[in-house]
N, C-alpha and C positions, 0 to 999 in steps of 0.2 A: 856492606859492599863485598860481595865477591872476591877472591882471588885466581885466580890460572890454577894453581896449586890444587884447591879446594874442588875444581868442575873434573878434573883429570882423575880425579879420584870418586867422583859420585861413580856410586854403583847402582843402576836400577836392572829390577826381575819384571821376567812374565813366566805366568804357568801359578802353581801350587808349591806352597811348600812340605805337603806332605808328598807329594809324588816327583813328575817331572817339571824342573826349574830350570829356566834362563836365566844367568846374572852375567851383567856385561858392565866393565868400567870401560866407557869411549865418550870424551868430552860431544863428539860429531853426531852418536846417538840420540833420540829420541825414544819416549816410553811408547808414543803410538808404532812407530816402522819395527821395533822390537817385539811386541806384541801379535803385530802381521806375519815376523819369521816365522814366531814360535804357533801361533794357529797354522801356516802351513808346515810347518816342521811337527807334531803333538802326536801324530800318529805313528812317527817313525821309529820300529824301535832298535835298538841296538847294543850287540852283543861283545863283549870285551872277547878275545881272542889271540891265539898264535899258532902258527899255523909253519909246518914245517912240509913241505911238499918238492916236487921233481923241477916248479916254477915254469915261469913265460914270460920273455923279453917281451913280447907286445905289451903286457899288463903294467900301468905305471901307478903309484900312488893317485889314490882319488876313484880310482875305478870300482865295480862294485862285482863281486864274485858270489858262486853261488856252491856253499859244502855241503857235503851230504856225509849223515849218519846215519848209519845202521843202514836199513834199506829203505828206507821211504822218509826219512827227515831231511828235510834242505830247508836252506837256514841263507835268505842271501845276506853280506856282511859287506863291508865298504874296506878296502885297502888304505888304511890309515900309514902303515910302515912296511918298507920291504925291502929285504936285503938279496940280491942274489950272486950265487960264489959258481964258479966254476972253475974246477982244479980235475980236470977231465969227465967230466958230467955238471950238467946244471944241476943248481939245487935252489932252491928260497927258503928264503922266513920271512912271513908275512905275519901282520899283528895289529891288533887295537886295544891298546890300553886303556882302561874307564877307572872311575871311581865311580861307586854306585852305591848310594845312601838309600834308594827306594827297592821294588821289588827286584827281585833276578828272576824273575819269569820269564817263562818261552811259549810264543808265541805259534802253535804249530799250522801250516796253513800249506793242503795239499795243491799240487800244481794245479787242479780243476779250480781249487777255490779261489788262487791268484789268477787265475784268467778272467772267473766274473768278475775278480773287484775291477782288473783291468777295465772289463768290457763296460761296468758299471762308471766309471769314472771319465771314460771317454764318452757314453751318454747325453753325461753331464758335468760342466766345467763349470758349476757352484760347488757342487760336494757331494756327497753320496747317496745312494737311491737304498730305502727299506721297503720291503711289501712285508707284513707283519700284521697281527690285528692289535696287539702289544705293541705300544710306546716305544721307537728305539731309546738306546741307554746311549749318553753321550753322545749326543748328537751336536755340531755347529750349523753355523749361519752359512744359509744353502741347502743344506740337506734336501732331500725329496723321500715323502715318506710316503707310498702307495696303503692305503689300510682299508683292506676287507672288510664289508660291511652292508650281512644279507644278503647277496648278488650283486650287488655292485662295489664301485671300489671308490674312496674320498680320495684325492691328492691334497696332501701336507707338504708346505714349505718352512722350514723352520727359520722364523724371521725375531732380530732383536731378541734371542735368548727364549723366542715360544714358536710355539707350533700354530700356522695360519693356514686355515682351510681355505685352498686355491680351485677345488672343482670337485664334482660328484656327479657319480656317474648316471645315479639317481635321479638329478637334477636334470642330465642332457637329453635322457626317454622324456620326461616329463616337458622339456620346450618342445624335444621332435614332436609327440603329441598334439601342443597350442600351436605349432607351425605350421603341421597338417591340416588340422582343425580350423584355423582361421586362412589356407586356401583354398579350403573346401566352400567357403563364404564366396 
């Protein structure tokens, strides 16, 4: 039997433990609704930070900002802590603290490139769209994979962990054809 004691303290993960890991002690938790965070959370990445700047009373913790290095890196980062002083001028410090046991990579992604994914992702409200003749890498459940193939083009849905051919284009000439063909009868 059980005790209160003993559920207050289970800890269950989602993700990998060689990369990115969710571990959560919550008696209210489940490992499936956990699970679901962390596949829509997987892609997000995120950069520990502190940030000393001139600040903005509108900006409150939680909100998400966008720094720029050098002349063409921007990096947007989420307002985890912010202090702001004013002793006759404004000023902040803003910050995200992490602990990071996996890679510290940076992910660089020019503003053109965040507009497709945007435009990509409103699309489609499963997951993300690849045209490739090459297998995406890492792909989840949803995905839409457009794949070249001789003049025409297959659609892949990636379903239960595979890839399922949902249409080809190859396919749609060849009914127009039997559709023509047998009203020509």
């Amino acid at each position: 039997m059980k005790n209160k004691l003993e559920d207050e303290k289970k800890v269950i993960t989602a993700g990998s433990i060689d990369g990115t890991e969710l571990k959560l002690s919550n008696p209210w938790m489940t490992q499936s609704v956990l699970d679901r965070v962390y596949n829509q959370c997987r892609d997000l990445n995120y950069y520990p930070y502190t940030l000393e700047w001139r600040g903005d009373p509108a900006l409150e913790v939680g909100d998400w900002i966008t720094a720029v290095w050098g002349t063409n890196i921007e990096i947007d980062i989420p307002i985890v802590s912010q202090t702001l002083t004013f002793d006759g001028g404004l000023s902040s410090h803003c910050s995200a603290e992490g602990k990071t046991q996996s890679q510290s990579s940076y992910q660089y992604k020019s503003p053109l490139q965040r507009k497709i994914e945007y435009i990509e992702e409103l699309a489609t409200s499963q997951g993300l769209m690849f045209m490739d003749t090459e297998e995406p890498k890492s792909p989840k459940d949803g995905d839409i994979w457009f794949k070249p193939a001789g003049g025409y083009v297959e659609l892949w849905e990636h379903q239960g962990g595979q890839w399922v051919k949902k249409a080809d284009t190859a396919d749609v000439k060849t009914n127009r054809k039997q559709k023509s063909a047998q009203t020509r009868c």
